[in-house]
VEXZASE-885758 format. One line per field, with one value per residue (C-alpha): residue number from 1; x, y, z. Coordinates in Angstrom, 3 decimals. Each point is the difference from the previous one (the first is absolute). Layout:
REM residues N
num: NUM, ...
c1: X, ...
c2: Y, ...
c3: Z, ...
//
This chain:
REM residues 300
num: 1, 2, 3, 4, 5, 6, 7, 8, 9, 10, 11, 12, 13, 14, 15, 16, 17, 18, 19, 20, 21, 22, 23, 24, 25, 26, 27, 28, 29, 30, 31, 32, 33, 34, 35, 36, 37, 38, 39, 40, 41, 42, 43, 44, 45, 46, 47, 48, 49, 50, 51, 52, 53, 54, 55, 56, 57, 58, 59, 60, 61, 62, 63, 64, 65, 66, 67, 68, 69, 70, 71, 72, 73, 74, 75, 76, 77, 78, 79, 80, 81, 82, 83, 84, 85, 86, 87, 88, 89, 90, 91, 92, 93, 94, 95, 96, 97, 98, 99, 100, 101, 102, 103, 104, 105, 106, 107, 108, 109, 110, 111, 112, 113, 114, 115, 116, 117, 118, 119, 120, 121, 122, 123, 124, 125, 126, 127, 128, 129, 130, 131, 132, 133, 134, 135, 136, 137, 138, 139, 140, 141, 142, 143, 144, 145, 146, 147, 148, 149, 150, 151, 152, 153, 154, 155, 156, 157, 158, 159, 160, 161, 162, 163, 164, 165, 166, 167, 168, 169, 170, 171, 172, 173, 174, 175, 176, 177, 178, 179, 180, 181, 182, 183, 184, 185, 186, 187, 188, 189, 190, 191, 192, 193, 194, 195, 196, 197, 198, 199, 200, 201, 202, 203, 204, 205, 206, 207, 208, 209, 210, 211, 212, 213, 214, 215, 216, 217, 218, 219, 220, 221, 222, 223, 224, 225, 226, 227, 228, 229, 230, 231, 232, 233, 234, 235, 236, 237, 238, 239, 240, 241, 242, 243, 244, 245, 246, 247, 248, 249, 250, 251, 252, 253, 254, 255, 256, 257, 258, 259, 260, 261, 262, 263, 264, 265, 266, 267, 268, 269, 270, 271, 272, 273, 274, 275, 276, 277, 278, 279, 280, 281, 282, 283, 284, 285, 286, 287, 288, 289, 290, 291, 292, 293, 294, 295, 296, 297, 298, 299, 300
c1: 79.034, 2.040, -1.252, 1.011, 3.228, 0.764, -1.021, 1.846, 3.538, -0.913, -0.538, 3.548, 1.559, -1.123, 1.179, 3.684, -0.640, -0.045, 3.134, 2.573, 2.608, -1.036, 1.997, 2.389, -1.892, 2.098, 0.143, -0.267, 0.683, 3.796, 0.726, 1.429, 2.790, 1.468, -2.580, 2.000, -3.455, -0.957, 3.429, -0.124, 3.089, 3.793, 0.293, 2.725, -0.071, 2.322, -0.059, 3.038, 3.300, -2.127, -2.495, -3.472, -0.422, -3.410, -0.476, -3.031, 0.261, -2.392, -1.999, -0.619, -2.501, -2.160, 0.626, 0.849, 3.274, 1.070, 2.211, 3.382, 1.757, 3.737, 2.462, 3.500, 2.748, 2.474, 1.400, -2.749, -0.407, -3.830, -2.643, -2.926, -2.163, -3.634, -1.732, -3.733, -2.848, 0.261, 3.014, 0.207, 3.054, -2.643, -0.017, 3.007, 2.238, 3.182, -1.464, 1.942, -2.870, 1.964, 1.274, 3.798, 1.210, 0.066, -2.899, -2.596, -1.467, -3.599, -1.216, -3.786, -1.098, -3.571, -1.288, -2.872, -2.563, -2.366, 2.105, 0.794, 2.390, 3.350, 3.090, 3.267, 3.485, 1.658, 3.949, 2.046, 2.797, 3.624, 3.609, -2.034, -3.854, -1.970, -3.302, -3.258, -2.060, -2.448, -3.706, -3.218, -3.076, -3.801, 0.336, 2.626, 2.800, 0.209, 3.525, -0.488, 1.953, -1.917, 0.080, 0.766, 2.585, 1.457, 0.814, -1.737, -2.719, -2.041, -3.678, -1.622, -3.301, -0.423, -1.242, -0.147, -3.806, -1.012, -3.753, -0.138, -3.509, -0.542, -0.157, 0.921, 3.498, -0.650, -2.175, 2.520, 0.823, 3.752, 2.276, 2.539, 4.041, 2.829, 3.196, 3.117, 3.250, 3.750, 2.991, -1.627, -3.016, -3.616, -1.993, -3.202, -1.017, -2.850, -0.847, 1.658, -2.561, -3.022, -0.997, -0.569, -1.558, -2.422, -1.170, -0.835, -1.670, -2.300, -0.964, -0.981, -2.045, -1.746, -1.366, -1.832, -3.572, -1.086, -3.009, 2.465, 2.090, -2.961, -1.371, 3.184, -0.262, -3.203, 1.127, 2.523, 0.364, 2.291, 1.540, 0.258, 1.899, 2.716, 0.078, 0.177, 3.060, 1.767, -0.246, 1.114, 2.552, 1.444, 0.338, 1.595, 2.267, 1.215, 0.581, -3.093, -1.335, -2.271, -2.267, 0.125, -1.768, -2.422, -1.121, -1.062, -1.845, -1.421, -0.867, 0.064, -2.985, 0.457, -0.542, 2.950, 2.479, 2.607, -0.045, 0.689, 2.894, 1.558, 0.044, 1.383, 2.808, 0.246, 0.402, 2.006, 2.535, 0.882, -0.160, 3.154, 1.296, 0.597, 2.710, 1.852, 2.192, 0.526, 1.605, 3.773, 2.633, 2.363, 3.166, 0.853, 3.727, -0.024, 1.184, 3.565, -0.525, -2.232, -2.961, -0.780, -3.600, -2.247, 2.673, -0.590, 0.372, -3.186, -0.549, -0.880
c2: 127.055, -1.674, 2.960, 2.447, -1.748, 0.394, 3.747, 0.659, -1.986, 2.238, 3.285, -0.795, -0.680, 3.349, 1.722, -1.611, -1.585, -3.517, -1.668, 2.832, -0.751, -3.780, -2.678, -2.321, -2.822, -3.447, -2.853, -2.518, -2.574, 1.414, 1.157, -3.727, -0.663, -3.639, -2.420, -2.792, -2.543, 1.595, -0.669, -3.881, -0.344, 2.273, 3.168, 1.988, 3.864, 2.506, 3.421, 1.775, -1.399, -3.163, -2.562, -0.577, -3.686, -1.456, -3.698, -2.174, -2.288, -3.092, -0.140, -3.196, -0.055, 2.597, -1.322, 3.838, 2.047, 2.632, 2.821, 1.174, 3.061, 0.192, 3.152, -1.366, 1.904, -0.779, -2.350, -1.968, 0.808, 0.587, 1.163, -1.200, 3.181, -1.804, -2.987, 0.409, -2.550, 2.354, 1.965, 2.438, 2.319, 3.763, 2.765, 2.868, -2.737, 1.228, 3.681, 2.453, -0.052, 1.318, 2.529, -0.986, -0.574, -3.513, -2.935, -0.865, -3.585, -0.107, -3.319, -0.824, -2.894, -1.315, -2.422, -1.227, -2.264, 2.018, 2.705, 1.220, 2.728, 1.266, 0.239, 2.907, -0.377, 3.131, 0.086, 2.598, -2.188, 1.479, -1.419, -0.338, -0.745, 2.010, -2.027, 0.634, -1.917, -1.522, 1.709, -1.363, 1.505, -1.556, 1.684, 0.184, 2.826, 1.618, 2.309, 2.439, 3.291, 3.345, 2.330, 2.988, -1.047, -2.377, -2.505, -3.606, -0.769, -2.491, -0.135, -2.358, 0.048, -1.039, -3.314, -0.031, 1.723, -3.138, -1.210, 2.823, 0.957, -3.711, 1.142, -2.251, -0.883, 2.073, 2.487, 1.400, 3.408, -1.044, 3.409, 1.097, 0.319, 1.399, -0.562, 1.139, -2.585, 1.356, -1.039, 1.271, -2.699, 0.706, 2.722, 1.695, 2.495, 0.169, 3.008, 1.094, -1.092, 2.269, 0.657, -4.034, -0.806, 3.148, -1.139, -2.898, 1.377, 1.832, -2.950, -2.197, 3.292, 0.064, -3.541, 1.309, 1.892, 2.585, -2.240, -3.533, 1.783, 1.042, -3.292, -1.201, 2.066, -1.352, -3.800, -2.485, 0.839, -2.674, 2.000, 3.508, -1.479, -1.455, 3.370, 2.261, -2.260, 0.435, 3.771, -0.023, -2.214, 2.435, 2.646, -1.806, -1.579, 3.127, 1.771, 1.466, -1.138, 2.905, -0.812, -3.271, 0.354, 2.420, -1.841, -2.539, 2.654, 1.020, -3.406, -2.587, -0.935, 2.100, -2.651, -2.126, 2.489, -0.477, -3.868, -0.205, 2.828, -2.264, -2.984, 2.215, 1.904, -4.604, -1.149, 2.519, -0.406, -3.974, 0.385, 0.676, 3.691, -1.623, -2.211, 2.609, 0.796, -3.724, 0.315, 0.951, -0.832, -2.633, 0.657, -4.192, -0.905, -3.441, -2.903, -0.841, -2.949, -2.161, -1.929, -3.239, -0.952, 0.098, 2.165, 3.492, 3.350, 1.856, 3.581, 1.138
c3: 119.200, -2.715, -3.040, 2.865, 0.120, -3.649, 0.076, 2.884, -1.483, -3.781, 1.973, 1.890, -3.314, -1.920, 3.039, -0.055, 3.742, -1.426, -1.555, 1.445, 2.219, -0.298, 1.512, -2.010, -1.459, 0.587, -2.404, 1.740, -2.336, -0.321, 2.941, 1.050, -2.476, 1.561, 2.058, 1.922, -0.148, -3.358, -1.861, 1.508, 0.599, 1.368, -1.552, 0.187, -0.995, -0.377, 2.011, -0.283, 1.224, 1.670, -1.002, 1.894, 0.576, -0.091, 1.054, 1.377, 2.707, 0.646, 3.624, 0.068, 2.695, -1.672, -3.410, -1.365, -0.565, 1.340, -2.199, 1.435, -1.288, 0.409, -1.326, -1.372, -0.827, -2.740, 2.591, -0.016, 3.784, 0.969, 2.833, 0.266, -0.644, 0.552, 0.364, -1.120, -1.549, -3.324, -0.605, -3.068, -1.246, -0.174, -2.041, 1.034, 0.193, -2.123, 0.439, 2.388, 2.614, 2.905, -1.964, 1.006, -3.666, 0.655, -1.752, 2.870, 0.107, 1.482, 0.950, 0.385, 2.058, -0.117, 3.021, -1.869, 1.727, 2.468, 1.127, -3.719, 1.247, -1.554, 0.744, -1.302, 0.652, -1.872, -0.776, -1.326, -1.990, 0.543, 0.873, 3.535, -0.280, 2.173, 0.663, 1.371, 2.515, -1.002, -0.325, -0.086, -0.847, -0.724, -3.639, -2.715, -0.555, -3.341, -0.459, -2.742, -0.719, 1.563, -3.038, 2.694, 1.356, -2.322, 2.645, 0.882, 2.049, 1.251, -0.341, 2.403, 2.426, 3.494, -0.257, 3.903, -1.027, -2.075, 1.568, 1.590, 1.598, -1.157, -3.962, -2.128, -1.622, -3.431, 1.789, 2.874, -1.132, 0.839, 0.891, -2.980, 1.937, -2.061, 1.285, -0.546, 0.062, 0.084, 2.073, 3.335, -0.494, -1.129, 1.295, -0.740, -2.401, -0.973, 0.918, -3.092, -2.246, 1.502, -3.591, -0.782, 3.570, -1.140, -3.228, 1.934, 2.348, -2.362, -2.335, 3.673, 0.745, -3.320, 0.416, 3.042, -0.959, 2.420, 1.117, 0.521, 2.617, 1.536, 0.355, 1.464, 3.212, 0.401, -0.604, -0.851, -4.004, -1.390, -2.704, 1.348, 2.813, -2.300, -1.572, 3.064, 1.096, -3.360, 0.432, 3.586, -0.275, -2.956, 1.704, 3.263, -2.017, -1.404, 2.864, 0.647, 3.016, 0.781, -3.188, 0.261, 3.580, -1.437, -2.840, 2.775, 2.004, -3.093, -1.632, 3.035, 1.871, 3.387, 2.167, -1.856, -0.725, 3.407, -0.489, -3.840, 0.626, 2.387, -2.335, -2.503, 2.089, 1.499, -3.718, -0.637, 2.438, -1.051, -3.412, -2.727, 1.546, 3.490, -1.703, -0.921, 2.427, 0.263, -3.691, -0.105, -2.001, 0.434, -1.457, -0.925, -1.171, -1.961, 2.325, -0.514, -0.815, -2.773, 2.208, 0.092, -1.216, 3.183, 1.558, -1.718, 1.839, 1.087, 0.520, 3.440
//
């Protein structure tokens, strides 16, 4: 299977399917500019007209620290943005994200421990901060620049899918989100990236020989489940339901197919795109006042 593989992945290239319209390719090393627990001690870092505040505070009982993030204003008056076991200052943060003329400040929180998930608060940084909820999602956000449109976006994949079908952590073909964030809150779209989600779809189909899928319908195959899922779950994802459904008729054992759609439409609905309508901005003036330590203002 693996020479097929390679034949497959060189015919794709010599036809142009492979490496066109291919999704941005994070750094990951860069992408987190300021780390709270990394730097070791405050940190305070410029965005705009304010400063982002990064401090740890001892829990005694647990022996750790948690990270705090406040925003101060030339004032020195602060809210308390977040409160997270790992708090980093993320790549976009300076960058006109919104696309409101204004720097945006984009916050990543990071529980660590067993439930390893991550955490967004978003800000666009004028006279009046607007500020986003909070988001949280299983798998990390990247915000890069969409060459088509010229405006920011957020790459990210529903991490409500992670063990799913009881694969493993590294082997859950996870579902690829874009979102869009502006002054109305974050919303889907990425249905506008059919060619990426396509050249996807035909590399996962190119790992599957003729034969493989064939045993498949016959019996549990490991690895051209995984693969079947990636392929439906790119095409549901990008707004094509009615493929998705028929690459399980056409690739899912018969006897399986209404229970593992279920899960999937189940999954689905908890994971990152039911938070969205949950995630609207909050328009926050600065307090009127400096507070005291232990007394600072929250966001709602």
């Amino acid at each position: 299977m693996r020479a097929l593989l390679l034949l497959t992945v060189a015919l794709l290239c010599a036809s142009g399917l492979y490496g066109q319209a291919e999704w941005p390719k994070p750094n990951w090393q860069k992408v987190e500019q300021v780390g709270c627990r990394r730097a070791g001690k405050g940190v305070s870092f410029p965005v705009g007209a304010f400063h982002v505040r990064l401090v740890r505070v001892p829990v005694p009982k647990i022996s750790d620290a948690r990270c705090l993030a406040y925003l101060v204003d030339r004032g020195g008056r602060q809210i308390l943005l977040m409160e997270d076991w790992e708090i980093s200052i993320y790549q976009g943060t300076g960058d006109d994200v919104f696309g409101d003329g204004r720097p945006s400040l984009i916050l990543e929180g990071y529980s660590g421990g067993e439930r390893r998930s991550y955490m967004y608060v978003i800000a666009s940084l004028g006279e009046r901060p607007v500020i986003l909820p909070s988001i949280e999602n299983e798998a990390p956000f990247f915000f890069f620049k969409d060459p088509a449109s010229g405006e920011f976006r957020i790459m990210t994949s529903d991490g409500a899918f992670d063990y799913f079908e009881g694969l493993c952590h590294t082997c859950t073909p996870l579902p690829r989100v874009v979102l869009e964030v502006d002054l109305a809150g974050l919303r889907d779209v990425s249905s506008q990236f059919i060619d990426q989600y396509d050249s996807e779809i035909a590399l996962a189909k190119a790992k599957i020989a003729e034969g493989d899928a064939g045993m498949f319908l016959e019996a549990d195959f490991q690895d051209a489940r995984r693969i079947v899922l990636e392929i439906v779950f790119a095409y549901l994802y990008s707004g094509r339901e009615g493929q998705a459904w028929q690459t399980l008729d056409e690739m899912w054992p018969a006897g399986d197919r209404e229970r593992i759609k279920k899960l999937i439409l189940h999954t689905k609905a908890e994971g990152i795109l039911s938070r969205l309508a949950r995630i609207r901005p909050v328009s926050k003036p600065m307090p009127s006042h400096t507070p005291q330590v232990g007394s600072e203002e929250r966001l709602p």
